[in-house]
Backbone as XML, in Angstrom:
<?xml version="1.0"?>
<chain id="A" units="angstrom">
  <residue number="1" name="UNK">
    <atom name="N" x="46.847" y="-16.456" z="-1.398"/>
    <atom name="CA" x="47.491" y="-16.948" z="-0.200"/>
    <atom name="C" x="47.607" y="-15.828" z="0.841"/>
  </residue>
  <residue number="2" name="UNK">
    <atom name="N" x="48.147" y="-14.914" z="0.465"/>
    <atom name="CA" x="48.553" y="-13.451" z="1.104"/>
    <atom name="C" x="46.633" y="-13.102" z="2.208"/>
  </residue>
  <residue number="3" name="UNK">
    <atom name="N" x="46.182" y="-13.254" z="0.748"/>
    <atom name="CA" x="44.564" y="-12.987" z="1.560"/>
    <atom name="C" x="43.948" y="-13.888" z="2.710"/>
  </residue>
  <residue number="4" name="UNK">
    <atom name="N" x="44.434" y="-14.882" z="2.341"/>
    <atom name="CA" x="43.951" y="-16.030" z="3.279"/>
    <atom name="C" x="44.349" y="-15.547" z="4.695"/>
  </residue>
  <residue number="5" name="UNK">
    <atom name="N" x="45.745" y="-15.367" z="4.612"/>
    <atom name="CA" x="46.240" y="-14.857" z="5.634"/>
    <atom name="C" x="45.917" y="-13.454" z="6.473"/>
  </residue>
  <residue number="6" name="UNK">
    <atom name="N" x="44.944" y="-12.757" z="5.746"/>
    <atom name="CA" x="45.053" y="-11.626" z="6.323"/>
    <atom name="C" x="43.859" y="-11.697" z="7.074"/>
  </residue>
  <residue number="7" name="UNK">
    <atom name="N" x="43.083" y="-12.878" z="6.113"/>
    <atom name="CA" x="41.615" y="-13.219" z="6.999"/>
    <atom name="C" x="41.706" y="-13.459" z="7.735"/>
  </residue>
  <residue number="8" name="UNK">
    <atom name="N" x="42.602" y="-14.465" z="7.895"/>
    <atom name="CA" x="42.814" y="-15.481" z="8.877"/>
    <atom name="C" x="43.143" y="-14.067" z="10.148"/>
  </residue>
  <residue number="9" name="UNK">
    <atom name="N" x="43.962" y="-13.415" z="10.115"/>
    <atom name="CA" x="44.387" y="-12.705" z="11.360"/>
    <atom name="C" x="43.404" y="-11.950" z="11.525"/>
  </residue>
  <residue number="10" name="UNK">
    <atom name="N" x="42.708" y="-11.021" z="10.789"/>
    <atom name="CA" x="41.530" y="-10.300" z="11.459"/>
    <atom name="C" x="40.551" y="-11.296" z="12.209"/>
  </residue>
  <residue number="11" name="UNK">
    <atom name="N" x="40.072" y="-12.660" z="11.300"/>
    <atom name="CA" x="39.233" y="-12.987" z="12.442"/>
    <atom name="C" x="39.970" y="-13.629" z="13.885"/>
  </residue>
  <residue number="12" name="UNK">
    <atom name="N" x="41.099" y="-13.556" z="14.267"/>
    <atom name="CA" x="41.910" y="-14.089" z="15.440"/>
    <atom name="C" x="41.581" y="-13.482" z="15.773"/>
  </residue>
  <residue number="13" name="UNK">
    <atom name="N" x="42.330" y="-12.035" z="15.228"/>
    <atom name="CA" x="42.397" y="-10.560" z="16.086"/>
    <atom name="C" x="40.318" y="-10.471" z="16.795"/>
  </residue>
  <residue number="14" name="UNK">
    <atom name="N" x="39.654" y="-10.599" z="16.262"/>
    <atom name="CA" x="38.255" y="-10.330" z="17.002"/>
    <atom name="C" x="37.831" y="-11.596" z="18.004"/>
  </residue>
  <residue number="15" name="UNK">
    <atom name="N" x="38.119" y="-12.909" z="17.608"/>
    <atom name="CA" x="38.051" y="-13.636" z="18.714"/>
    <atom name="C" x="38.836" y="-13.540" z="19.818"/>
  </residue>
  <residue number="16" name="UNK">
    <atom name="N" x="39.779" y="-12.714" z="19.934"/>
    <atom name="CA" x="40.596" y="-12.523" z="20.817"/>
    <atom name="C" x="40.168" y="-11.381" z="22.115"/>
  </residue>
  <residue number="17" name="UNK">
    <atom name="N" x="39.724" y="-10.237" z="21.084"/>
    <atom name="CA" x="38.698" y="-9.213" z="21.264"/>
    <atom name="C" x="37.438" y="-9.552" z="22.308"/>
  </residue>
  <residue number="18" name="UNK">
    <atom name="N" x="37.011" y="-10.548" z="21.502"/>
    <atom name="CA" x="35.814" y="-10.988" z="22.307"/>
    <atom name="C" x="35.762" y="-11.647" z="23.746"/>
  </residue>
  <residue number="19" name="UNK">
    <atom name="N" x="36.862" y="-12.492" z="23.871"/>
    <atom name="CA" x="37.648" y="-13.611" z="25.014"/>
    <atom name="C" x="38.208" y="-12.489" z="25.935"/>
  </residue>
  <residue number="20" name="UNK">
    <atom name="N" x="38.858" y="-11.086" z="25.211"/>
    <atom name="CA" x="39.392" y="-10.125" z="26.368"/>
    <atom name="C" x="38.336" y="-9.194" z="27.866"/>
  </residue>
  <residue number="21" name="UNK">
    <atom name="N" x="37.068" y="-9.743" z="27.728"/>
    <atom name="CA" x="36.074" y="-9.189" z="28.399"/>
    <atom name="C" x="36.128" y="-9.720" z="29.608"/>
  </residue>
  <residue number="22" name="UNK">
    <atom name="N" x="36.265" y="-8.304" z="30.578"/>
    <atom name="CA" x="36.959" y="-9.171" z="32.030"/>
    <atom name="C" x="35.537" y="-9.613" z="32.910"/>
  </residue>
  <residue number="23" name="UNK">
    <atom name="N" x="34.193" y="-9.245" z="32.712"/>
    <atom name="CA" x="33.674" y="-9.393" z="33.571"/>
    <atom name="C" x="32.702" y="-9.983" z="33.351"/>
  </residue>
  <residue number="24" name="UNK">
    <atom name="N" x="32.578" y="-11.420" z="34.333"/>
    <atom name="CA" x="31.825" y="-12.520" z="34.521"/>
    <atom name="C" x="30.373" y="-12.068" z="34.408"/>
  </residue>
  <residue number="25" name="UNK">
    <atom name="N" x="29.745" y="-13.445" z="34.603"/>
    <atom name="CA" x="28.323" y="-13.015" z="33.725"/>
    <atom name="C" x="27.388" y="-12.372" z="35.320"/>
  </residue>
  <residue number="26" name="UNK">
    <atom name="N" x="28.242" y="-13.117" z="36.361"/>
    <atom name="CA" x="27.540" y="-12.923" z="37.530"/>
    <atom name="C" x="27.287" y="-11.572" z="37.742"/>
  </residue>
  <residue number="27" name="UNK">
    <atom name="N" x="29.075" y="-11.003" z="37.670"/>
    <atom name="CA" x="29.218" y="-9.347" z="38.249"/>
    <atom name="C" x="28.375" y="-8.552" z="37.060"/>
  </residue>
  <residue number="28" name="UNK">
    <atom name="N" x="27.974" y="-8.612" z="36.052"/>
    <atom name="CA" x="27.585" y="-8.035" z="35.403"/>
    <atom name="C" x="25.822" y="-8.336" z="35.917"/>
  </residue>
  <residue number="29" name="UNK">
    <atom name="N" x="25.218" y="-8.784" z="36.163"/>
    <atom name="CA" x="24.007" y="-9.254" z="36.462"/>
    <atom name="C" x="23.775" y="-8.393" z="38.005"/>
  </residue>
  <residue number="30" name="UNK">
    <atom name="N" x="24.704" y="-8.822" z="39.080"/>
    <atom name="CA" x="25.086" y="-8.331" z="40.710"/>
    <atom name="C" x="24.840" y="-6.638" z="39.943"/>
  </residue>
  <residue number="31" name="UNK">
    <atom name="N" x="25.530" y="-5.755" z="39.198"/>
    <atom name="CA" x="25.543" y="-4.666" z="38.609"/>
    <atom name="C" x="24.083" y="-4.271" z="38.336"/>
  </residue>
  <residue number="32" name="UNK">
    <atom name="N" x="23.413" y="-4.813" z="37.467"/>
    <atom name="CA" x="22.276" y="-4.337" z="37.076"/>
    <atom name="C" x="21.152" y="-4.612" z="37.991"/>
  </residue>
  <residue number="33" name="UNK">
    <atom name="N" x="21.333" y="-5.277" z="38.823"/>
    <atom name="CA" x="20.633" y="-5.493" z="40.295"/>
    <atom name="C" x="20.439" y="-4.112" z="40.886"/>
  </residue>
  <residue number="34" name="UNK">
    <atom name="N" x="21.857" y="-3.820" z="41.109"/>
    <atom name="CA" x="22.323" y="-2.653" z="41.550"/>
    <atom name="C" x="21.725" y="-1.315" z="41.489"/>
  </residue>
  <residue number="35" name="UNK">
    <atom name="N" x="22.075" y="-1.058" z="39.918"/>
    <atom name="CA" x="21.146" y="0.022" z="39.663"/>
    <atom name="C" x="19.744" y="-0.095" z="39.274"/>
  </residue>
  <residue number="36" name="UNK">
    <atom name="N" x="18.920" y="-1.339" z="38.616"/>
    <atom name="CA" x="17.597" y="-1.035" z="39.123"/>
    <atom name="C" x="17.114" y="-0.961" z="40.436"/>
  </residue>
  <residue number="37" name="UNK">
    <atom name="N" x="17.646" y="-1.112" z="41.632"/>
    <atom name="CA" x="17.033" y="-0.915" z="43.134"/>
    <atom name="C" x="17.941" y="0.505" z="43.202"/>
  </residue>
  <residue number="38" name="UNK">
    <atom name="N" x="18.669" y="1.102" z="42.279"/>
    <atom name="CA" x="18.812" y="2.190" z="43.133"/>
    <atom name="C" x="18.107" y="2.994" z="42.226"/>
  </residue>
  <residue number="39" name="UNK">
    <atom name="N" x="17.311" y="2.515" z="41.232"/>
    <atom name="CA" x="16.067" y="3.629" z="40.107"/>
    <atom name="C" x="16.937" y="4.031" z="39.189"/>
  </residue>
  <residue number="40" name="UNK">
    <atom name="N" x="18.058" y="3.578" z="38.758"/>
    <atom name="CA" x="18.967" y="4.019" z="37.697"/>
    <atom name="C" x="18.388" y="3.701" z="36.048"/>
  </residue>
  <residue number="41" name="UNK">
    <atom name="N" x="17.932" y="2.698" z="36.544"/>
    <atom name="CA" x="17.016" y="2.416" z="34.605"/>
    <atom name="C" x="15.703" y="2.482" z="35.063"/>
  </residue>
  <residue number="42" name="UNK">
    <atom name="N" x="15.125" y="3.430" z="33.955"/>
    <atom name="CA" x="14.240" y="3.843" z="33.554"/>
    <atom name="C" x="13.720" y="2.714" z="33.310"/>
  </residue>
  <residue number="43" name="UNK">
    <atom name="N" x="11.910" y="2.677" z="33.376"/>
    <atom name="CA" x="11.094" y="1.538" z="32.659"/>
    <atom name="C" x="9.609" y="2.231" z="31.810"/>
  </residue>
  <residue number="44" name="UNK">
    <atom name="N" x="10.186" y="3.158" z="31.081"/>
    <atom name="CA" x="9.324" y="3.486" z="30.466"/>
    <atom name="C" x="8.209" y="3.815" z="31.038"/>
  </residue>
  <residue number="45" name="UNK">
    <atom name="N" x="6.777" y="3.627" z="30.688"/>
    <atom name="CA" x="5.468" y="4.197" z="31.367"/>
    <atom name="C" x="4.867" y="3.061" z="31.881"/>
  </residue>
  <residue number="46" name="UNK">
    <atom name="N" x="5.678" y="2.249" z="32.567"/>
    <atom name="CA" x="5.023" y="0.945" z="33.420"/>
    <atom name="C" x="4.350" y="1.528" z="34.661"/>
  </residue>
  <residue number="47" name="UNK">
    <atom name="N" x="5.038" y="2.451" z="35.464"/>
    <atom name="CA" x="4.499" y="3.040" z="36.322"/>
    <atom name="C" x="3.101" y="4.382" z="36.194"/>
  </residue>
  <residue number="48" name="UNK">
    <atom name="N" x="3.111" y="4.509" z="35.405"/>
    <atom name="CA" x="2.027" y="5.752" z="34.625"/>
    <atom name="C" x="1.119" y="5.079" z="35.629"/>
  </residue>
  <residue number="49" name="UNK">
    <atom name="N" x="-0.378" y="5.667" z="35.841"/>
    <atom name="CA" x="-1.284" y="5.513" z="36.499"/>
    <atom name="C" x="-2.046" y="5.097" z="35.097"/>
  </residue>
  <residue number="50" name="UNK">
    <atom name="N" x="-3.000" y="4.306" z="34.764"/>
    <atom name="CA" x="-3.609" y="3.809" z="33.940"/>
    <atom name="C" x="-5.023" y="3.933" z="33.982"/>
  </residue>
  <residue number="51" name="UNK">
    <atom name="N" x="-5.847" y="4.686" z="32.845"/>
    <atom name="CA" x="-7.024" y="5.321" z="33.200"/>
    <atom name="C" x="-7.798" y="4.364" z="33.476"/>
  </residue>
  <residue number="52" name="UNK">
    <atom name="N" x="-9.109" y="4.207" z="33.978"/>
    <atom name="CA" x="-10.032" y="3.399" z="34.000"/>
    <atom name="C" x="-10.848" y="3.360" z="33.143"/>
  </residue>
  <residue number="53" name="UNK">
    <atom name="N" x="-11.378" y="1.973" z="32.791"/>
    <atom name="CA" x="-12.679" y="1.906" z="32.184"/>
    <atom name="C" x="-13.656" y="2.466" z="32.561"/>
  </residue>
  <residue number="54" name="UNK">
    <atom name="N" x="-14.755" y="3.157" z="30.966"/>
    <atom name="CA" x="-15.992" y="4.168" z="31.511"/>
    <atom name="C" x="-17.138" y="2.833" z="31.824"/>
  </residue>
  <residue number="55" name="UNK">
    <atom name="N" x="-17.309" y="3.206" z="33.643"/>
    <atom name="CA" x="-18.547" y="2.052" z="33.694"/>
    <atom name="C" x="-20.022" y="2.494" z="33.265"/>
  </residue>
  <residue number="56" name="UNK">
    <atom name="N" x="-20.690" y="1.781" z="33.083"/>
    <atom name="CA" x="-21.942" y="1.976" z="32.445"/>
    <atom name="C" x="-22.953" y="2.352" z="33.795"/>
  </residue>
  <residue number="57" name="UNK">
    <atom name="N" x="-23.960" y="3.228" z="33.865"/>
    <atom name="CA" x="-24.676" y="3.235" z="34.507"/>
    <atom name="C" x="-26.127" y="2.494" z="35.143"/>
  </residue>
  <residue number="58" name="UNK">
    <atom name="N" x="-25.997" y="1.691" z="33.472"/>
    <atom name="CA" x="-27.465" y="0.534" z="33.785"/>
    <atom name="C" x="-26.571" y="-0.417" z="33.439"/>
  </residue>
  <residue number="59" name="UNK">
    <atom name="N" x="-27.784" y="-1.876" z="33.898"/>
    <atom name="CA" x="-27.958" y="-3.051" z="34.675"/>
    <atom name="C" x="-27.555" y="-4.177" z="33.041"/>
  </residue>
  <residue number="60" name="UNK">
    <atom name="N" x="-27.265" y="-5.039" z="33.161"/>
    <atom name="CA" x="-26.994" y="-5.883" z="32.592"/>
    <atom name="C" x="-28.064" y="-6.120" z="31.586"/>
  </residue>
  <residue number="61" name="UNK">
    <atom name="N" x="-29.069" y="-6.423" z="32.611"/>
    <atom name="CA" x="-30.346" y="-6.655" z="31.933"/>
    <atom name="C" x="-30.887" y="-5.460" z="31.282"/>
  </residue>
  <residue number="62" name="UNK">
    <atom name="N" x="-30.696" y="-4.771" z="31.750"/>
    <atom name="CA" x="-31.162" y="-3.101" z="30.917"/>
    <atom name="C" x="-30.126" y="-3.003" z="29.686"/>
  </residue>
  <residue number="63" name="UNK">
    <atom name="N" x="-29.098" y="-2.899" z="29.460"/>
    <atom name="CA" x="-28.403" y="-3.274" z="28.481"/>
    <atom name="C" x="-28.587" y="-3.791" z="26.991"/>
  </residue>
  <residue number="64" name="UNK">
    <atom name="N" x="-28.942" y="-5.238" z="27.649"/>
    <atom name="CA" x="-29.096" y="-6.474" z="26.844"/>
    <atom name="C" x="-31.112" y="-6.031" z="26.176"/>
  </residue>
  <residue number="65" name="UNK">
    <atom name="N" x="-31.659" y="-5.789" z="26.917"/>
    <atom name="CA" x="-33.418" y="-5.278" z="26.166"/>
    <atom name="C" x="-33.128" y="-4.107" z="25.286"/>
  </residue>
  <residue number="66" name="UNK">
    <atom name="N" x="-32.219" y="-2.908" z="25.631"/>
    <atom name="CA" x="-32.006" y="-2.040" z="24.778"/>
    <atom name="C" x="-31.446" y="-2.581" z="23.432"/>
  </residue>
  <residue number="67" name="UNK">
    <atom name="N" x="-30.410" y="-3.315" z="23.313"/>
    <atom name="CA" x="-29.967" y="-3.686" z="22.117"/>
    <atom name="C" x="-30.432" y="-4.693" z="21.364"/>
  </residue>
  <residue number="68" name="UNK">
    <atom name="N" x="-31.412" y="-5.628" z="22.066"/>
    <atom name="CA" x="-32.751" y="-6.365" z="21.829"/>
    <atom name="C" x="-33.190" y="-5.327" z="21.072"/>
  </residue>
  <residue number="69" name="UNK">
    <atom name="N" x="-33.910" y="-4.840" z="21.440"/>
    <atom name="CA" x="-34.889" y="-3.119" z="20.810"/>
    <atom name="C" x="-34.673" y="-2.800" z="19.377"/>
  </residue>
  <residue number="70" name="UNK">
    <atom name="N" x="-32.792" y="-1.935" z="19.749"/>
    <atom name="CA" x="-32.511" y="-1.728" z="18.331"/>
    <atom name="C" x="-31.973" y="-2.635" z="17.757"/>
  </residue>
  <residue number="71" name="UNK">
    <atom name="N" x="-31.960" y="-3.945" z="17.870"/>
    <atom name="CA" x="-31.939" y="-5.098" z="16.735"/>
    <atom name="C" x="-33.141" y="-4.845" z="16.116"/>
  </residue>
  <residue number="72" name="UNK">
    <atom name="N" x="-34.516" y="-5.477" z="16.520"/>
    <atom name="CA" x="-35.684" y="-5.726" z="16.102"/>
    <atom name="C" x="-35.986" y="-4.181" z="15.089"/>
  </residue>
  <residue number="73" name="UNK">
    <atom name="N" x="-36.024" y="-3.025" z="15.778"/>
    <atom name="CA" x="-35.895" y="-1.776" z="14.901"/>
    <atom name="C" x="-34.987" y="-1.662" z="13.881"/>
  </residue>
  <residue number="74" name="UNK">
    <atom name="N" x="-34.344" y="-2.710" z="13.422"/>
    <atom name="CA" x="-33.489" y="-2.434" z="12.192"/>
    <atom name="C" x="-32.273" y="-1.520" z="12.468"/>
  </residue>
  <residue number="75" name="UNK">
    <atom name="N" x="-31.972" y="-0.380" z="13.845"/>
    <atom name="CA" x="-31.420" y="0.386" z="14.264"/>
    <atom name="C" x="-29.695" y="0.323" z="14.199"/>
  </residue>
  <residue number="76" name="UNK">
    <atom name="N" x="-29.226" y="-1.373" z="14.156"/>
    <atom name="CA" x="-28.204" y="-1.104" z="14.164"/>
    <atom name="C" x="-27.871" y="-2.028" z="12.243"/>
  </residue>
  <residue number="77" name="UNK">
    <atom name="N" x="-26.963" y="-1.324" z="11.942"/>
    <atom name="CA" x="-26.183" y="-2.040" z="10.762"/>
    <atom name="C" x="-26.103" y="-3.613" z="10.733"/>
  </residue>
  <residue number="78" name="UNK">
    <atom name="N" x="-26.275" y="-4.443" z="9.997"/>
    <atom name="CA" x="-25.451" y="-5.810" z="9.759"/>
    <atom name="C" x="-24.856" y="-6.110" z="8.413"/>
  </residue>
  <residue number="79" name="UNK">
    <atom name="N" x="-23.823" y="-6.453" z="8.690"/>
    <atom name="CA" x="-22.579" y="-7.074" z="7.462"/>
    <atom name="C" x="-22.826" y="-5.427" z="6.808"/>
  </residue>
  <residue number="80" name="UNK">
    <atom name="N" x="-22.520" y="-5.337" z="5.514"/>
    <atom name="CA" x="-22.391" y="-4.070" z="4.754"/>
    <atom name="C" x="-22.972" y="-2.523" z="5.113"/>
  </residue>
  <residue number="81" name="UNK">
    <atom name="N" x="-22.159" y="-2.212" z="5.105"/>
    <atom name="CA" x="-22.723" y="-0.472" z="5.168"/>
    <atom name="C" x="-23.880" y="-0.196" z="4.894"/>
  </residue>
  <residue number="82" name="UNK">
    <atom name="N" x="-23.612" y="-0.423" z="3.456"/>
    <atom name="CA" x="-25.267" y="-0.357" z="2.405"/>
    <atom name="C" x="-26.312" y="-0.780" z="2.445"/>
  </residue>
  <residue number="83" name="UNK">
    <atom name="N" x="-26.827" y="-0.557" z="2.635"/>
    <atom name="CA" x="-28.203" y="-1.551" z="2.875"/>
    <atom name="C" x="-28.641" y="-1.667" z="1.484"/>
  </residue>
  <residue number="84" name="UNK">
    <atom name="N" x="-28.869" y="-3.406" z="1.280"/>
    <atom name="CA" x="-29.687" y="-3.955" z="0.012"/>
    <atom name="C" x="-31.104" y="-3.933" z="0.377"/>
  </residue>
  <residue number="85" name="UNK">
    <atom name="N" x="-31.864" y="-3.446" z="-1.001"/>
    <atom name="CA" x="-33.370" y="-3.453" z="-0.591"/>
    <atom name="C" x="-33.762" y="-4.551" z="-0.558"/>
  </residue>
  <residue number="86" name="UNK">
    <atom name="N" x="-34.876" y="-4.725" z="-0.307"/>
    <atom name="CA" x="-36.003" y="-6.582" z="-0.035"/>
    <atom name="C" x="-36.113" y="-6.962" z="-0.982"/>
  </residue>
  <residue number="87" name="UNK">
    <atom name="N" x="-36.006" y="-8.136" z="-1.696"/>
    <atom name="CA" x="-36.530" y="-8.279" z="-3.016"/>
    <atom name="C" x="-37.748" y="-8.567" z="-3.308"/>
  </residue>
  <residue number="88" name="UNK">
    <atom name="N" x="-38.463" y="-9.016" z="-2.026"/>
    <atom name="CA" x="-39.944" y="-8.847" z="-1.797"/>
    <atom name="C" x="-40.481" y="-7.816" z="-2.372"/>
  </residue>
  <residue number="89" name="UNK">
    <atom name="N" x="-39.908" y="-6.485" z="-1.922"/>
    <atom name="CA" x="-40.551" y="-5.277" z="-1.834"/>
    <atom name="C" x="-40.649" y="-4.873" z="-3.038"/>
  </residue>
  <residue number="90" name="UNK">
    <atom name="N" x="-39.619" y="-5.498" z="-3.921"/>
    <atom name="CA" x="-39.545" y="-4.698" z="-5.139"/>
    <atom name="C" x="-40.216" y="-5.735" z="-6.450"/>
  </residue>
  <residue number="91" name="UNK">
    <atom name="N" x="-40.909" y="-6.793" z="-5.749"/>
    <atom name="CA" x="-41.630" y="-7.737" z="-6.810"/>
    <atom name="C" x="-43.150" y="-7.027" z="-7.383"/>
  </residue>
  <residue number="92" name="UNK">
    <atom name="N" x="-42.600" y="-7.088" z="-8.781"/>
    <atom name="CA" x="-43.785" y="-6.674" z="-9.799"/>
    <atom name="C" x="-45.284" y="-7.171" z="-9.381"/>
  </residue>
  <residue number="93" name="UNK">
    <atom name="N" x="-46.083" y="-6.217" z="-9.919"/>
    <atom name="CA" x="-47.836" y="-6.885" z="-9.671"/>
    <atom name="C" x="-48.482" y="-8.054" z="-10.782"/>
  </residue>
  <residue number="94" name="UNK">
    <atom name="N" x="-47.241" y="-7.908" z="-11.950"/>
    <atom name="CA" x="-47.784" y="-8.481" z="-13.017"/>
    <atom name="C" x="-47.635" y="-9.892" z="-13.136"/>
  </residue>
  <residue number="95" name="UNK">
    <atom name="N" x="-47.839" y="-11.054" z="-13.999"/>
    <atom name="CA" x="-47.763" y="-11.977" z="-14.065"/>
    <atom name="C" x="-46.631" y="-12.665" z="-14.311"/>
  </residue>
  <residue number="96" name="UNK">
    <atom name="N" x="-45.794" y="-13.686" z="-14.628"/>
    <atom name="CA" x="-44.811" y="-14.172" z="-15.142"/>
    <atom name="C" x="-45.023" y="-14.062" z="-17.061"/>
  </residue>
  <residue number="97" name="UNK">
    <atom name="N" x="-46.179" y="-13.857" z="-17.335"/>
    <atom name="CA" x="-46.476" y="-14.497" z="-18.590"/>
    <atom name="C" x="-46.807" y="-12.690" z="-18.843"/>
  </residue>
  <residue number="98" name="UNK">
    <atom name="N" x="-47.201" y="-12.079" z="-18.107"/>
    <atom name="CA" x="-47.308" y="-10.437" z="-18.570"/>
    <atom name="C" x="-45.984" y="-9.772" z="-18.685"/>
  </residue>
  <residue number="99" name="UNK">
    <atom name="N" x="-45.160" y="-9.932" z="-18.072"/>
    <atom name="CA" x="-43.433" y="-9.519" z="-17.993"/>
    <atom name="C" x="-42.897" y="-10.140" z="-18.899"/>
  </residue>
  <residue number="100" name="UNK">
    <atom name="N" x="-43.007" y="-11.674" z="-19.117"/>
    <atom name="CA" x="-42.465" y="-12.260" z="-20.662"/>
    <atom name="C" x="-43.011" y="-11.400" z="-22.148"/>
  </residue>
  <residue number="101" name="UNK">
    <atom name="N" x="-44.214" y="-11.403" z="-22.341"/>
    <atom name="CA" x="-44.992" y="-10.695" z="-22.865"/>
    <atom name="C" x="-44.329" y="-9.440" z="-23.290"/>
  </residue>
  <residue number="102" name="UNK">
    <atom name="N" x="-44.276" y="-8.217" z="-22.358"/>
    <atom name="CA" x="-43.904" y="-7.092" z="-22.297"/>
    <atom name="C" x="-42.286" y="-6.878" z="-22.465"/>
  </residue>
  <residue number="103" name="UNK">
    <atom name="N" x="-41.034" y="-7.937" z="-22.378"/>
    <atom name="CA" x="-39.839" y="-7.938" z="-22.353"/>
    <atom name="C" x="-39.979" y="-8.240" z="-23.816"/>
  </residue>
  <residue number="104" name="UNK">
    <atom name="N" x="-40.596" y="-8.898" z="-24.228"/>
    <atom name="CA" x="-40.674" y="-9.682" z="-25.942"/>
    <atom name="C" x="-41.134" y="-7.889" z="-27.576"/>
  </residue>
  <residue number="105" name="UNK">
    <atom name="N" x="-42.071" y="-7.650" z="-26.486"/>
    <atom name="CA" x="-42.670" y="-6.431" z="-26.952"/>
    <atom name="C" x="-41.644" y="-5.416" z="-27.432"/>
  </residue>
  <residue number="106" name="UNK">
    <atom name="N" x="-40.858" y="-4.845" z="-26.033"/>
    <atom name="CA" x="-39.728" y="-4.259" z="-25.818"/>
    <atom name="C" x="-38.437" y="-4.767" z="-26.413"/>
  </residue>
  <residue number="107" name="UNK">
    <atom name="N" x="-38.425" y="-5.947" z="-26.507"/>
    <atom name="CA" x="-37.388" y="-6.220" z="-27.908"/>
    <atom name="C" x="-37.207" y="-6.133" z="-29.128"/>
  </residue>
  <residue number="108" name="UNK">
    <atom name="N" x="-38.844" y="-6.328" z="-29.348"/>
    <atom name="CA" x="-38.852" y="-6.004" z="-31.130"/>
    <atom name="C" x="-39.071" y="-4.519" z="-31.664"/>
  </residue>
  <residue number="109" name="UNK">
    <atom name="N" x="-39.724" y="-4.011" z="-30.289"/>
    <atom name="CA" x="-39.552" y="-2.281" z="-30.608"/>
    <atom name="C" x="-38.071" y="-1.724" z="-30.653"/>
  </residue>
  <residue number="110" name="UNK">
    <atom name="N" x="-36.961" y="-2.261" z="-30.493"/>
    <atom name="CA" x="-35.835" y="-1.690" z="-29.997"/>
    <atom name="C" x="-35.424" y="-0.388" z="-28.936"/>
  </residue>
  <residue number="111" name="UNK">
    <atom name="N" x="-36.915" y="-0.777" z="-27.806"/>
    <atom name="CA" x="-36.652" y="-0.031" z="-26.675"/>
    <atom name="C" x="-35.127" y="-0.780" z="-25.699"/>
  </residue>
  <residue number="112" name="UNK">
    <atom name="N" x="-34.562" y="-1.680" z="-25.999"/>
    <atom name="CA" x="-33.936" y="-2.324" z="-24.939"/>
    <atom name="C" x="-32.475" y="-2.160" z="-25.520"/>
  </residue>
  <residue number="113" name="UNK">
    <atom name="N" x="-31.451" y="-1.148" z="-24.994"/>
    <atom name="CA" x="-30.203" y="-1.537" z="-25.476"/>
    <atom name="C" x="-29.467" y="-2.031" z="-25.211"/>
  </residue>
  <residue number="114" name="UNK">
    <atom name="N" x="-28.427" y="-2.878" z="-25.990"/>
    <atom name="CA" x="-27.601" y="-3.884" z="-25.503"/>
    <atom name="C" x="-25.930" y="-3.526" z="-25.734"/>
  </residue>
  <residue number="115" name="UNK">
    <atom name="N" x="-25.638" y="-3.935" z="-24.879"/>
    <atom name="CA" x="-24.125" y="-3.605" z="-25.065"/>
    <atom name="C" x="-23.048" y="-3.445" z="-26.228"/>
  </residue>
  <residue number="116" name="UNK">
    <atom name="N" x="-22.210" y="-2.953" z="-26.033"/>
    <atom name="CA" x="-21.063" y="-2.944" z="-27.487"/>
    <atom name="C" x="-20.815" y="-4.283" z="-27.888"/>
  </residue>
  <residue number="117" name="UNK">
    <atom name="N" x="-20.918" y="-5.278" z="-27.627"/>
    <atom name="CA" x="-20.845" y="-6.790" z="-28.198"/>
    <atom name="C" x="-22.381" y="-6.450" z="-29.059"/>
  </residue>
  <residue number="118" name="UNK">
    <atom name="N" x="-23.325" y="-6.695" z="-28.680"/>
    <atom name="CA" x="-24.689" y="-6.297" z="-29.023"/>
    <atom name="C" x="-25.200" y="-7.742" z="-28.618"/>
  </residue>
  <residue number="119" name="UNK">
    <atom name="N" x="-26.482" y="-7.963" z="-29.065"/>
    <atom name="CA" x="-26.859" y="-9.276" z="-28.388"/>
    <atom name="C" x="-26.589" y="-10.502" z="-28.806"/>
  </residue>
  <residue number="120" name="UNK">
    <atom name="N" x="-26.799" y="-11.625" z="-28.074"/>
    <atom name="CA" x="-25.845" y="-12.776" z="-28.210"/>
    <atom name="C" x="-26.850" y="-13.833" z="-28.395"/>
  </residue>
</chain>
C-alpha cells in the first residue's frame, strides 16, 4: 500500500514537472528562427564547397567502341574473379570407347585411388 503510494506521487511529481514548462510551442520556434538567421546553429558541412565530378575527355561514342573492344578482347572480368577454363579446350583426342577402355585398364591395375570410404 505504502508503495503504491509512493508511486503514485513520484509519477504526479513528474507530470507536474512536465506541465511546469512556461514556453509555448510558438516562442520556442519564433527563438530558433532567431538564431538560425543570426548563424547561431551550426549546419554541419552543408555549406562545404563540393568537389566535382572527373569529366571524361572523349565522346560518348568513343567510350562506348572502347569498351566494345575490351569486351570482345576478353579484357574485362565477368561474374568470378577466376577464370574457368573452356571445356572445349580441354576435350580429349580420344574416343568415348578409348577413355572407357583406358579408365577400365586403370582400374584393374590399381593406378586409380579412391577415397577413405574406398569404392562403392
Amino acid at each position: 500500500m505504502k508503495l503504491k503510494l509512493a508511486l503514485l506521487a513520484v509519477v504526479a511529481g513528474f507530470s507536474l514537472a512536465a506541465n511546469a514548462q512556461t514556453e509555448t510551442r510558438q516562442e520556442v520556434k519564433a527563438e530558433a528562427k532567431a538564431a538560425n538567421q543570426a548563424g547561431a546553429i551550426g549546419h554541419g558541412e552543408v555549406n562545404a564547397p563540393q568537389p566535382k565530378a572527373a569529366k571524361s575527355t572523349m565522346t560518348r561514342a568513343e567510350g562506348r567502341a572502347k569498351a566494345k573492344a575490351a569486351n570482345k578482347s576478353d579484357a574485362v572480368a565477368h561474374g568470378n574473379a577466376v577464370a574457368e577454363p573452356d571445356p572445349k579446350a580441354t576435350k580429349s583426342s580420344m574416343s568415348r570407347a578409348q577413355a572407357r577402355d583406358k579408365a577400365r585398364a586403370a582400374n584393374k591395375g590399381g593406378q586409380v585411388q579412391t577415397g577413405e570410404g574406398g569404392s562403392k
